[in-house]
N, C-alpha and C positions, 0 to 999 in steps of 0.2 A: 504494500500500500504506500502511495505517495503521501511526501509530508503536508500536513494540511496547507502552511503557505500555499506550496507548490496546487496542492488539489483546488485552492480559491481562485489561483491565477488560469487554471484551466478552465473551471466549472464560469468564472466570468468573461474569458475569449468565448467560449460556446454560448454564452447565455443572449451576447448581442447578436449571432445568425440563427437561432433559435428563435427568437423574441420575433425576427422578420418572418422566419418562417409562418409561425403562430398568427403574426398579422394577414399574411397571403393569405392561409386557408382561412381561417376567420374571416371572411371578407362580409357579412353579412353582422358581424359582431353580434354573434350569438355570447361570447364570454365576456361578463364585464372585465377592467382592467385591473381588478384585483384577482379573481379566475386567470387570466391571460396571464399576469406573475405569475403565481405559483405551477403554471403548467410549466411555464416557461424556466424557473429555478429548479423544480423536479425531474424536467426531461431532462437540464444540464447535469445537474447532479447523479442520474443515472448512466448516462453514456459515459464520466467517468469512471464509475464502479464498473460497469460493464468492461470497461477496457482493460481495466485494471486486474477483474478478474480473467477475463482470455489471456493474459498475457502471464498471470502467473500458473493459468491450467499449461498454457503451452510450455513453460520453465518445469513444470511437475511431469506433464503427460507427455510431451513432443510430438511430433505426428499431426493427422489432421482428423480435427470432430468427427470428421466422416467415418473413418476405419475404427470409428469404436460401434459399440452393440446400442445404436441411440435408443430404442425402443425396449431395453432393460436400465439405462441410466435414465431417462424420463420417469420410469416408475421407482427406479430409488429416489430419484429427486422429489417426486409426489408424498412417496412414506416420510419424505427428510421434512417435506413442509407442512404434513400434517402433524408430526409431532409438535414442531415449532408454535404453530399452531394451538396446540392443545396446551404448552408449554407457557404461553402468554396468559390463559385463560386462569392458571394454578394462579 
């Protein structure tokens, strides 16, 4: 995981072509502009993690997502978030 500094300075370059994005398809302003923030801080905020995470699968696992068994790792990942899940709830 990147140092938070670092994770601000990314999650705010993304957050100003997100933010247009979010404007384009909105075009009709169905989301007011407090909706339109937080899509906009959360999509950033996810395509970091997201990155962050492939990039230490691929430091662990090497190879490509493909050549694994996806349709038995989707169903661990379902028992992983169902616990998690249930885990909140305690």
């Amino acid at each position: 995981m990147l140092n938070p500094k670092l994770n601000s300075e990314l999650e705010f370059a993304l957050i100003t072509n997100i933010r247009q994005c979010v404007y384009m398809i909105d075009n009709t302003h169905a989301l007011d502009s407090a909706k339109r923030s937080d899509l906009t801080i959360d999509l950033a905020k996810f395509v970091v993690r997201a990155i962050e995470k492939y990039v230490a699968g691929q430091k662990e696992h090497g190879g490509s997502i493909r050549d694994r068994d996806l349709p038995e790792e989707i169903i661990n990942e379902i028992i992983d978030l169902y616990f998690y899940t249930q885990a909140l709830e305690r």
